[in-house]
GUKOL-299846 format. One line per 2 residues: number of its first residue (from 1); for each residue y, z, x of C-alpha. Coordinates in pm, whole numbers. Layout:
N
NUM = Y,Z,X; ... $
//
This chain:
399
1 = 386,-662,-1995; 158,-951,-1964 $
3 = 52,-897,-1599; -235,-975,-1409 $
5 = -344,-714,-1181; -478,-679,-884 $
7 = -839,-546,-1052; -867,-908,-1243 $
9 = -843,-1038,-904; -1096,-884,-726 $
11 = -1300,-921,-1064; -1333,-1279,-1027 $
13 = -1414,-1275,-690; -1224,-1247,-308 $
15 = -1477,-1320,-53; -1423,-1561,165 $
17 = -1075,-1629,-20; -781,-1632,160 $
19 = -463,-1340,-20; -174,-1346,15 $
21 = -23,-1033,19; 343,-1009,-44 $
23 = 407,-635,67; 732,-420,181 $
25 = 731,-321,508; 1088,-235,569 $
27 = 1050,24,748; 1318,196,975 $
29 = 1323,156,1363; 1459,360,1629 $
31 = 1766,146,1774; 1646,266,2143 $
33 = 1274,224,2170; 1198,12,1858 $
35 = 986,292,1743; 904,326,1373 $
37 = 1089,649,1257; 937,620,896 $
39 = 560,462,808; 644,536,410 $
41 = 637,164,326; 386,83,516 $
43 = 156,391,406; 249,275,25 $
45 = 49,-73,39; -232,87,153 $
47 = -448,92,-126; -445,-263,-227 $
49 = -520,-399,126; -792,-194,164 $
51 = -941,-282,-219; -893,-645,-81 $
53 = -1072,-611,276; -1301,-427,86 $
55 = -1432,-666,-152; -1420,-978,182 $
57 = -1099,-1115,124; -902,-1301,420 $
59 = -569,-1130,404; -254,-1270,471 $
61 = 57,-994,475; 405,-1107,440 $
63 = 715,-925,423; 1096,-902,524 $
65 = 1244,-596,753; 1598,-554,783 $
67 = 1876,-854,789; 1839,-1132,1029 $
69 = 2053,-1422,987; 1766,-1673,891 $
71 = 1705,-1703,1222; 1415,-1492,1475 $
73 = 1606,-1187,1625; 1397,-976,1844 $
75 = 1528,-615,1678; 1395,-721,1360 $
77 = 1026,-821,1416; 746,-721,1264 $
79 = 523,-659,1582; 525,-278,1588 $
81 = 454,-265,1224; 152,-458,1290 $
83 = 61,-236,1562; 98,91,1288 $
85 = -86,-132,1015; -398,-154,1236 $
87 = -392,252,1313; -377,339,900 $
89 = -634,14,811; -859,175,1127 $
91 = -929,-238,1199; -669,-457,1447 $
93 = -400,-665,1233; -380,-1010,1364 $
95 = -5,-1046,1416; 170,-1402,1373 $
97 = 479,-1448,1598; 603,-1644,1348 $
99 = 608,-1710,1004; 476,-2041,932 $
101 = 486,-2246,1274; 242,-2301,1483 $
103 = 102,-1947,1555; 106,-1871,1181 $
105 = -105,-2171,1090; -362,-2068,1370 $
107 = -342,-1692,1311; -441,-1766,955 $
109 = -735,-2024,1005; -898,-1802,1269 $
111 = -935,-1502,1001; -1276,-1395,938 $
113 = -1370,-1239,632; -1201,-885,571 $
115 = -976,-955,848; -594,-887,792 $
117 = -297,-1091,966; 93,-1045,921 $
119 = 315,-1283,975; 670,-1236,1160 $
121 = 933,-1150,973; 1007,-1359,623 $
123 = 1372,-1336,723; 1372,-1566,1043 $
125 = 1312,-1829,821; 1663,-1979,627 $
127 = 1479,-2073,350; 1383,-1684,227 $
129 = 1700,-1569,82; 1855,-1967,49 $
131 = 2058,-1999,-285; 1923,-2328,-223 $
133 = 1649,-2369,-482; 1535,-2675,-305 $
135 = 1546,-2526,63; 1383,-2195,-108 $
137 = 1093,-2435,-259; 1021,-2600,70 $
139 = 988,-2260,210; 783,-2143,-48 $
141 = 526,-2415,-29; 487,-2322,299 $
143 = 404,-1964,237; 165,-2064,-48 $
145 = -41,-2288,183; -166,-1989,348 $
147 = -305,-1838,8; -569,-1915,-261 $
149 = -394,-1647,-423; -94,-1394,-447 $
151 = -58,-1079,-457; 260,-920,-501 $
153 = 297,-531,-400; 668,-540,-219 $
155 = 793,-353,-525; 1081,-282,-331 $
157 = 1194,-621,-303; 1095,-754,-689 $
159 = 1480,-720,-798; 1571,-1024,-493 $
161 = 1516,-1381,-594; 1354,-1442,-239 $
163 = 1115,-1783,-190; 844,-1514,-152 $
165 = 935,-1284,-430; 976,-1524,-679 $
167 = 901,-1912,-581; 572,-1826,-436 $
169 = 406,-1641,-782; 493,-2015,-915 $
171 = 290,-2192,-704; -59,-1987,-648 $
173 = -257,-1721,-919; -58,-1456,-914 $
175 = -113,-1124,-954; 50,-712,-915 $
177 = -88,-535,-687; -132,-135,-671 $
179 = 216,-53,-617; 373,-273,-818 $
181 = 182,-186,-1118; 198,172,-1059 $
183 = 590,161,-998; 646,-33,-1311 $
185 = 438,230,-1506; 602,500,-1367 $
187 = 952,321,-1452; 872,245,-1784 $
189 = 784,660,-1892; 1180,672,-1851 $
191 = 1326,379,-2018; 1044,450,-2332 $
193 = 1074,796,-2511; 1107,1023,-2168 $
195 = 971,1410,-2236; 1271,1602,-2270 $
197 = 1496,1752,-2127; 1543,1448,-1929 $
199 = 1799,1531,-1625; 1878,1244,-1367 $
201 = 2037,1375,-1027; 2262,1095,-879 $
203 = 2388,1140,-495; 2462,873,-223 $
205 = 2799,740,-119; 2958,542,-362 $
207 = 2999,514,-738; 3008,164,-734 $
209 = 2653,123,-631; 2570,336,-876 $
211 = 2823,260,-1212; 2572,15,-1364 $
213 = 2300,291,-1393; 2540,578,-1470 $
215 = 2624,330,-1768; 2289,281,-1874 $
217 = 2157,607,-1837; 2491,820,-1992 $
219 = 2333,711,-2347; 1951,815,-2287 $
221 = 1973,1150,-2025; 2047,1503,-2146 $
223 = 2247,1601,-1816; 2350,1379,-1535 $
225 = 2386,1564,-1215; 2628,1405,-944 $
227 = 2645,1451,-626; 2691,1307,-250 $
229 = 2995,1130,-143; 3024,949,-462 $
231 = 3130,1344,-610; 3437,1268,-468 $
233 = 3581,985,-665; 3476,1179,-987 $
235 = 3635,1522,-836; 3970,1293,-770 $
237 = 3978,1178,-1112; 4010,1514,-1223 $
239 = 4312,1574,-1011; 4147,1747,-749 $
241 = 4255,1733,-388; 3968,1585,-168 $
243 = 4113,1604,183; 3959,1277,368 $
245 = 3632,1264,182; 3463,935,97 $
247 = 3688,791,-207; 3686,468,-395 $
249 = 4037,433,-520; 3943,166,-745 $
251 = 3697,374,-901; 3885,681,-986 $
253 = 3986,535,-1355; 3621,427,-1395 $
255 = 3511,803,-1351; 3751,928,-1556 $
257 = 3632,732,-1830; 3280,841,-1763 $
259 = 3373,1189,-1813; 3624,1147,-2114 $
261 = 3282,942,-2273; 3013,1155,-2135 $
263 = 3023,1418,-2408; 2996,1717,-2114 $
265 = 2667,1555,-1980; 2814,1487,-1629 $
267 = 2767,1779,-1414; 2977,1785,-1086 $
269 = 2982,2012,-815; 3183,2326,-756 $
271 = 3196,2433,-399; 3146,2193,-133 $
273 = 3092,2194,306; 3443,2053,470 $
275 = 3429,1934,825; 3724,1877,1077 $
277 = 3470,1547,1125; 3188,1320,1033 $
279 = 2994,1469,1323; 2694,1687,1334 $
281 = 2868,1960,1525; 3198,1967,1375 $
283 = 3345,2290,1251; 3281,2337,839 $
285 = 3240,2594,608; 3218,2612,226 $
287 = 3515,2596,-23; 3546,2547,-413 $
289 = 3624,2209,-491; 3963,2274,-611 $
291 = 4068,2380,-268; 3941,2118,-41 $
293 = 4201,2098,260; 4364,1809,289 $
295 = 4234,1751,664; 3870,1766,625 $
297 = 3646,1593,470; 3313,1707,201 $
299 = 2929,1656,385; 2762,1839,142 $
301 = 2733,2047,-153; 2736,2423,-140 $
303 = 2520,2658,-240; 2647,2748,-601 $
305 = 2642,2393,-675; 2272,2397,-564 $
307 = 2242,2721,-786; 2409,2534,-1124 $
309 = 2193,2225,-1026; 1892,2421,-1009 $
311 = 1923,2639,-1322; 1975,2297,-1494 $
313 = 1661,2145,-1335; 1416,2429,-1400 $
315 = 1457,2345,-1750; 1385,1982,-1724 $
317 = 1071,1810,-1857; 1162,1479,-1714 $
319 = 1336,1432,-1386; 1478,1120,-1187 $
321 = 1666,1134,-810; 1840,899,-640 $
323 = 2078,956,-321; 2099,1256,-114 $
325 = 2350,1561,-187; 2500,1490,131 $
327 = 2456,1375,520; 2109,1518,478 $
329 = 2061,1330,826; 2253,1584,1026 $
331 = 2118,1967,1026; 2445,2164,929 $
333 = 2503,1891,620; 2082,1875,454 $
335 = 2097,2230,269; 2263,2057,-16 $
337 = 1967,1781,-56; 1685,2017,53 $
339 = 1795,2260,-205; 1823,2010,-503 $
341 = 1487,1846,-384; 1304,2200,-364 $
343 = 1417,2280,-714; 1277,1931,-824 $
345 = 963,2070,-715; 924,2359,-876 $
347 = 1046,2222,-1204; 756,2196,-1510 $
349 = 860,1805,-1489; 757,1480,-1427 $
351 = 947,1386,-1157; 1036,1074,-1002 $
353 = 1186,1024,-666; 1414,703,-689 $
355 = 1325,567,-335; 1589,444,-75 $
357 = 1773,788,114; 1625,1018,-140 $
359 = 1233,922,-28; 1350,907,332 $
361 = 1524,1248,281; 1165,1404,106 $
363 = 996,1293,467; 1270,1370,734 $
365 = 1315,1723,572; 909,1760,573 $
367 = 880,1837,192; 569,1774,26 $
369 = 530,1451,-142; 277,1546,-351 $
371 = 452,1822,-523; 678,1462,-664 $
373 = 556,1292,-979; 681,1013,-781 $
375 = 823,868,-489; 975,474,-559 $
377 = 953,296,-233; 1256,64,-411 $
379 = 1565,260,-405; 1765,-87,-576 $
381 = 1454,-208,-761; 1407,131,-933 $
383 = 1794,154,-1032; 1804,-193,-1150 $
385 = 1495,-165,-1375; 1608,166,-1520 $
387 = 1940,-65,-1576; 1756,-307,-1807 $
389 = 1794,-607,-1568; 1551,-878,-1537 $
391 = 1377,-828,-1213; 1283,-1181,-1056 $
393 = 960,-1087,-916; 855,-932,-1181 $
395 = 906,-1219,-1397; 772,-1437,-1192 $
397 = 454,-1197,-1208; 451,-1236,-1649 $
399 = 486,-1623,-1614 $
//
């Protein structure tokens, strides 16, 4: 790739020079006290803020959280992310209640040098997501008057064709910062000449979210391990019986295609955890997939899948995971996910952790990160690159 990075940057010079710093900060919130349940994200763009207070820049941090409606909603500000920012950068960040009103405009002209500010929410603003290229532009221009140059390190927002994603890069020097460049690296070991075996472990809910990928990779991968609620469409379209589990009707000819064409590289579960309910303390216990009642409904894998996954795994010498093995969330339904991740672990791999559930899983069940090759902090961004699409903010970053 023909990429400026975020070294040529600070090569030429920062201080005194107002960033702008394009990062991911999507973090999840407690619904009750707005409290941030998971500082991944913001831990993540880290290093290239620092390098840039470091070397005297005046920082400007923009990013997205959640789905407003174009419009400022309360639930979705950016205020206690700020709040978390200044703890990790050990300096306060200047926080902008909006994003380029009046507040932003004076936040940004009162920075001193090495000083950081973030602006509210990217998403309270129409013209962020706007199909509208010329509503997007006016946006954009907006956003770029706060920089003498960008920096974009919201790798988990490249694959959106967002006014500060991709209009932005078009109208200031641009350049990747740490996490992009690092993610794209990382990405680019497993659509090159992965070390093999090369085993990718699929989970999550639904096979449509995931058929583009499963397409892609069915060619490249050695084994393809499935599991999560999306098991259940493939189990169906064996002629299994799968009670009131998660099931995309539509889909069920689509998987049995992919196994017909898969040459025995799909591996699917064979015993799974039934529950009378989606609930944390509903009755379950463990049954062989071809004698899932028809009342209750699959949570999680069971242990002798976990076993077969794991035997496959150890053998691995290159490893990619997206989507949890089941509701991971709820104590009685994680053994599944914990289990595959542990084995991921202790494989002789390089392993990459394909962000979304599957790097909020690795935290919430306290796992070590560093015992990961890699943990994406763009659960769509890493699927679609491993898909072959044309990210938008990363072409905006080669232009």
């Amino acid at each position: 790739m023909s990429i400026r990075t975020l070294d040529d940057l600070l090569a030429e010079g920062v201080s005194g020079r107002r960033v702008l710093v394009r990062a991911d900060l999507n973090v999840p919130l407690d619904k009750q006290t707005g409290a941030i349940t998971d500082d991944g994200r913001i831990r993540a763009v880290l290093p290239t803020l620092g390098a840039l207070v470091e070397a005297g820049a005046k920082v400007v941090v923009c990013s997205h959280l959640g789905r407003p409606k174009g419009a400022p909603d309360p639930q979705f500000s950016l205020g206690p992310v700020a709040g978390r920012l200044g703890e990790l950068l050990g300096a306060p960040v200047h926080f902008a209640t909006d994003t380029v009103g009046d507040s932003a405009r004076s936040t940004v002209a009162d920075l001193a040098d090495g000083q950081v500010a973030l602006l509210e929410n990217l998403r309270f603003n129409a013209g962020e997501t706007s199909k509208d290229e010329t509503e997007r532009g006016a946006f954009a221009d907006q956003l770029a008057a706060f920089g003498d140059a960008y920096v974009d390190d919201a790798f988990g927002a490249v694959h959106r064709k967002h006014a500060s994603v991709f209009d932005v890069p078009a109208r200031l020097p641009h350049v990747a910062g740490r996490l992009v460049l690092r993610e794209v690296e990382v990405l680019s070991k497993l659509t090159g000449a992965p070390e093999r075996p090369y085993v990718v472990v699929l989970g999550g809910s639904k096979v449509s979210d995931k058929l583009a990928v499963i397409e892609a990779l069915l060619p490249t991968v050695d084994r393809l391990l499935i599991g999560g609620g999306m098991c259940f469409t493939f189990l169906k379209a064996q002629g299994l019986e799968v009670g009131t589990s998660l099931l995309e009707k539509d889909m069920v000819e689509t998987c049995r295609n992919l196994l017909e064409r898969s040459g025995g590289k799909i591996m699917l579960p064979v015993d799974v955890v039934v529950a009378d309910a989606f609930a944390p303390d509903a009755a379950h216990d463990t049954v062989r997939v071809d004698g899932i009642p028809s009342h209750r409904l699959g949570l999680d894998v069971g242990p002798e899948t976990v076993a077969g996954f794991s035997a496959t795994l150890s053998q691995a010498k290159t490893i990619f995971w997206n989507g949890p093995m089941g509701v991971f969330e709820m104590p009685a339904f994680a053994a599944g996910t914990r289990g595959i991740a542990e084995a991921i672990t202790k494989a002789d791999a390089f392993s990459v952790v394909g962000g979304g559930d599957s790097a909020a899983a690795v935290r919430a069940l306290g796992l070590d990160e560093s015992s990961f090759g890699h943990i994406s902090t763009g659960g769509g961004a890493s699927l679609e690159y491993l898909e072959g699409k044309t990210l938008p903010g990363i072409a905006a970053l080669e232009n």
